[in-house]
C-alpha positions in Angstrom: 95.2 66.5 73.9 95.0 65.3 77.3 96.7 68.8 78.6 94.1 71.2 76.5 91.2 69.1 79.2 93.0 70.7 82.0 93.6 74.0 80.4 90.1 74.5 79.4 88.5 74.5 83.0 90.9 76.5 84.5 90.4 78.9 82.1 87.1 78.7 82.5 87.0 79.2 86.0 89.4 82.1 85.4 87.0 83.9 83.5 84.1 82.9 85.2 85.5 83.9 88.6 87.1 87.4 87.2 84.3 89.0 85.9 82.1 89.0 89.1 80.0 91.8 89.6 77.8 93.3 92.6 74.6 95.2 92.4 75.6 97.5 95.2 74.2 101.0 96.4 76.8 103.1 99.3 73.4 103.8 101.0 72.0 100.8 101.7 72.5 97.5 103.7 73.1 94.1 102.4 69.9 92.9 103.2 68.2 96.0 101.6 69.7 95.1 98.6 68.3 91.7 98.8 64.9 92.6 99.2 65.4 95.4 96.3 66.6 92.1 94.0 63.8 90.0 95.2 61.3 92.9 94.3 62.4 92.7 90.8 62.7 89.6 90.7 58.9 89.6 91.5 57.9 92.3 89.1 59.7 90.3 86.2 57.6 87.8 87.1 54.6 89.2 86.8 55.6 90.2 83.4 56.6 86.7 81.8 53.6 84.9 80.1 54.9 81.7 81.5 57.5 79.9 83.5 60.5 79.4 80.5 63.6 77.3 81.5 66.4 79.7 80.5 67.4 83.2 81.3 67.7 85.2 78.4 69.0 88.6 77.4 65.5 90.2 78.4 65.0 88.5 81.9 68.9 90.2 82.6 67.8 93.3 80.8 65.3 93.9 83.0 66.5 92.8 86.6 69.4 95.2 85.6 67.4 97.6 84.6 65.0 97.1 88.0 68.0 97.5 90.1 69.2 100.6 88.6 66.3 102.5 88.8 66.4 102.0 92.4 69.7 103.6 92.3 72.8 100.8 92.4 75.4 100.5 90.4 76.9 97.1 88.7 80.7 97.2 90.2 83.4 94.5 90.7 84.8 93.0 93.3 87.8 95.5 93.3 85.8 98.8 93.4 83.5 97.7 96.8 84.6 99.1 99.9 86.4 96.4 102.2 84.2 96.9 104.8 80.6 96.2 103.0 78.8 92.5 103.2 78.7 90.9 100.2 77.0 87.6 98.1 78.5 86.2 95.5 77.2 85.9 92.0 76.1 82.2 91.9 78.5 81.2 89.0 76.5 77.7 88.3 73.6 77.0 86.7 71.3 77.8 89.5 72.7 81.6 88.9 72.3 80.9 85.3 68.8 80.1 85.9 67.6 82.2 88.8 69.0 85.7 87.7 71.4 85.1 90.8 74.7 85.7 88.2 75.2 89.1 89.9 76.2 89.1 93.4 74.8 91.7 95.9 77.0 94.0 98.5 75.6 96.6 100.9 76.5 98.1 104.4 76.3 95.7 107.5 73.1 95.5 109.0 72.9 97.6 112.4 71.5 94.3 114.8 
């Protein structure tokens, strides 16, 4: 018993930690692609009745959605270029309740 309460958190974290995706677009910078997620994060806003606790399948639907119509693409971690800034996903429960479970990756900023 006591070896299956190790197991199960690893494997957890294995999963968790493997499946991380990136809303990223080859076009933009990283911290165009933060604005573009905070936009849609706004107009979801605007379109929820109230404030709920959870984030369901719709709230995901539609950030995903959001960020496609402005062109990126959901990719993993393998398929980014090495050379691209990146955030990522916020695995906890602030991700799980601030739409922040996909990361973000986009070009370095020119300063």
């Amino acid at each position: 018993m006591r070896k299956y309460g190790v197991l199960l958190p690893l494997c957890l974290m294995c999963l968790l930690t493997g499946c991380a995706k990136y809303y990223y677009h080859e076009d933009k910078t990283f911290n165009q692609c933060a604005w573009d997620r905070a936009d849609c994060l706004f107009e979801l806003k605007k379109r929820l009745a109230s404030e709920s606790p959870g984030w369901g399948d719709y709230k995901q639907k539609f950030l995903e959605h959001c960020m496609q119509n402005r062109g990126y693409q959901l990719v993993t971690e393998d398929k980014l270029p090495l050379d691209v800034k990146r955030q990522d996903p916020d695995s906890g429960l602030r991700g799980y309740l601030y739409g922040h479970r996909r990361g973000i990756a986009g070009a370095l900023d020119e300063e």
